[in-house]
LUMGUTOR-766646 format. One record per residue (C-alpha): y, x, z; residue number from 1. Coordinates in steps of 0.05 Angstrom, whole numbers, plus 5000, padded with zeros to 4 digits. Layout:
<pts>
<pt><c2>Y</c2><c1>X</c1><c3>Z</c3><resi>NUM</resi></pt>
...
</pts>
This chain:
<pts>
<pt><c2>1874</c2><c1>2193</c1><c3>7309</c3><resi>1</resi></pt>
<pt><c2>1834</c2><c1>2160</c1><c3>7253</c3><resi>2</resi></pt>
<pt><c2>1881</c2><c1>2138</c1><c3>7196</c3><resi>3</resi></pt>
<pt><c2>1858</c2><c1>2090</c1><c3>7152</c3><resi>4</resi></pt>
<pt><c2>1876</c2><c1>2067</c1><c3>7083</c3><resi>5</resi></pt>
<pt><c2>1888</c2><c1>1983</c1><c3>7110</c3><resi>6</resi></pt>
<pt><c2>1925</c2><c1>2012</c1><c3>7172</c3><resi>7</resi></pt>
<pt><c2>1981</c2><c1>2043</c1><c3>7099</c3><resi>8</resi></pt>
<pt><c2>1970</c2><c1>1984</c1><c3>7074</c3><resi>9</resi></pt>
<pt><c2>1991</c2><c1>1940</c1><c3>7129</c3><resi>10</resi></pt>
<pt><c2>2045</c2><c1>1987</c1><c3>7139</c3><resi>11</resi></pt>
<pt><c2>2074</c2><c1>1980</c1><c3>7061</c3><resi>12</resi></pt>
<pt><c2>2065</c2><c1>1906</c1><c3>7073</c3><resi>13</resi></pt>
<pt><c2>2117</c2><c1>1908</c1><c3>7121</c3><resi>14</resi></pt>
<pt><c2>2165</c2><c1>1956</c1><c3>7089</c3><resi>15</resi></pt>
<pt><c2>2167</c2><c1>1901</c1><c3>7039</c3><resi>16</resi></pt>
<pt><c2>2181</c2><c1>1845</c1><c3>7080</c3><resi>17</resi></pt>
<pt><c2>2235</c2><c1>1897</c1><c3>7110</c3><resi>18</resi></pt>
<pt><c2>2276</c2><c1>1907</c1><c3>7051</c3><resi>19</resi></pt>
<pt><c2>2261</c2><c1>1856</c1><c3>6996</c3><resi>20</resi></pt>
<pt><c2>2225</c2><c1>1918</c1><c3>6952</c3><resi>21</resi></pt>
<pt><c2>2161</c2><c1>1905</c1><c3>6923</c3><resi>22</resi></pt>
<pt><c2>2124</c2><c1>1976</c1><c3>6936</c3><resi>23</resi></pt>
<pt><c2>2051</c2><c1>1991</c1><c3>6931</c3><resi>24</resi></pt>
<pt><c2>2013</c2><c1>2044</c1><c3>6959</c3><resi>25</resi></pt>
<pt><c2>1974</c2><c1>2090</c1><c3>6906</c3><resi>26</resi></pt>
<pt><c2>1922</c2><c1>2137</c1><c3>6909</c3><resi>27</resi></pt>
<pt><c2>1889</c2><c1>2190</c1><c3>6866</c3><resi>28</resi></pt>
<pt><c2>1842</c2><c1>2240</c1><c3>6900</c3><resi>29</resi></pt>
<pt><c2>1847</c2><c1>2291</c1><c3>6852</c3><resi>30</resi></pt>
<pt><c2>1927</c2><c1>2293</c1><c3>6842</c3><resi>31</resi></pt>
<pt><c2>1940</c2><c1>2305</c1><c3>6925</c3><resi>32</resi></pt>
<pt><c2>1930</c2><c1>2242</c1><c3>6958</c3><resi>33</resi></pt>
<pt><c2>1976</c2><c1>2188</c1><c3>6965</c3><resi>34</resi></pt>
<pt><c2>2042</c2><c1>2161</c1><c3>6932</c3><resi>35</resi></pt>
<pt><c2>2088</c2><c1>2100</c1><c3>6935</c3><resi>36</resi></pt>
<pt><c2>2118</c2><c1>2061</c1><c3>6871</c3><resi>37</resi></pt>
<pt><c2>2149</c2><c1>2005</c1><c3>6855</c3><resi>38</resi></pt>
<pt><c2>2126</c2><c1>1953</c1><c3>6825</c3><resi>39</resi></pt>
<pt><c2>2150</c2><c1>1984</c1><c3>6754</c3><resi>40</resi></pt>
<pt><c2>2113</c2><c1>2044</c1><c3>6759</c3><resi>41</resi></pt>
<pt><c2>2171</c2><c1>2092</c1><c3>6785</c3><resi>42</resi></pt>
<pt><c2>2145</c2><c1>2136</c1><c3>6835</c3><resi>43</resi></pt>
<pt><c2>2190</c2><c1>2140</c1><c3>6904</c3><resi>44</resi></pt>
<pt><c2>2159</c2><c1>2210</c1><c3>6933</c3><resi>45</resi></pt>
<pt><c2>2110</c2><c1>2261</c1><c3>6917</c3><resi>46</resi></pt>
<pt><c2>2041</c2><c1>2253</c1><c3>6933</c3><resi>47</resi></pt>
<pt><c2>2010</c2><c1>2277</c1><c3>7005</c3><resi>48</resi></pt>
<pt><c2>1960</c2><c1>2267</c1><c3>7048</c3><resi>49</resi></pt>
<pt><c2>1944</c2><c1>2203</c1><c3>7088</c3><resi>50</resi></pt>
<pt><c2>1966</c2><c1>2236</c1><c3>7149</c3><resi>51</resi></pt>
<pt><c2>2032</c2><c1>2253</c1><c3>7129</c3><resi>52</resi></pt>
<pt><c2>2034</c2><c1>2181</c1><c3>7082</c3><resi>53</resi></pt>
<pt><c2>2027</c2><c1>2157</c1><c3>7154</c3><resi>54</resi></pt>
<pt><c2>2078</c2><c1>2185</c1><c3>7188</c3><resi>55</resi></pt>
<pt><c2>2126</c2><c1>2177</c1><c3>7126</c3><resi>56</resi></pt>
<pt><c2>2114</c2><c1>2098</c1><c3>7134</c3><resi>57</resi></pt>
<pt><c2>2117</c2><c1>2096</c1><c3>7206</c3><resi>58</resi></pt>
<pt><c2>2199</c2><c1>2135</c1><c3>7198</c3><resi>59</resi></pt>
<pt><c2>2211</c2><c1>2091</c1><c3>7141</c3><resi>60</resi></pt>
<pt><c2>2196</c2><c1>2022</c1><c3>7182</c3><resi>61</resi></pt>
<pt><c2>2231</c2><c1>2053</c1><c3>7248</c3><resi>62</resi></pt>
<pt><c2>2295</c2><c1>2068</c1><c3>7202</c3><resi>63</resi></pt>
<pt><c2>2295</c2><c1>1994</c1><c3>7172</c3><resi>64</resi></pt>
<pt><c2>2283</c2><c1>1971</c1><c3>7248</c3><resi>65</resi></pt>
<pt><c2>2335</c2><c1>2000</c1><c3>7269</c3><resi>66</resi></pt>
<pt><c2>2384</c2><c1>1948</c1><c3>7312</c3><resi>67</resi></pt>
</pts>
């Protein structure tokens, strides 16, 4: 599967919505990849690769899904 940087985006977008947060998706090629934050800066994980970014987001949304 091709992952994508909208397809994170799209996916943060609706984390959001989810809980009320305001989260952003960040990226920095040479620190490891990618990262959420809050609006304020704070970091909420480590940085990793889009693949695993992907997989993170697609837990995180099941979990606030949840019925």
């Amino acid at each position: 599967m091709k992952y994508k940087r909208s397809d994170l985006e799209a996916m943060v977008a609706q984390l959001n919505v989810a809980t009320g947060y305001k989260m952003d998706l960040d990226f920095a090629h040479t620190y490891g990849g990618y990262t959420l934050r809050y609006s304020d800066g704070h970091h909420i994980g480590p940085r990793v690769p889009i693949r695993e970014m992907y997989q993170y987001l697609r837990g995180a949304l099941d979990w606030v899904n949840m019925p």
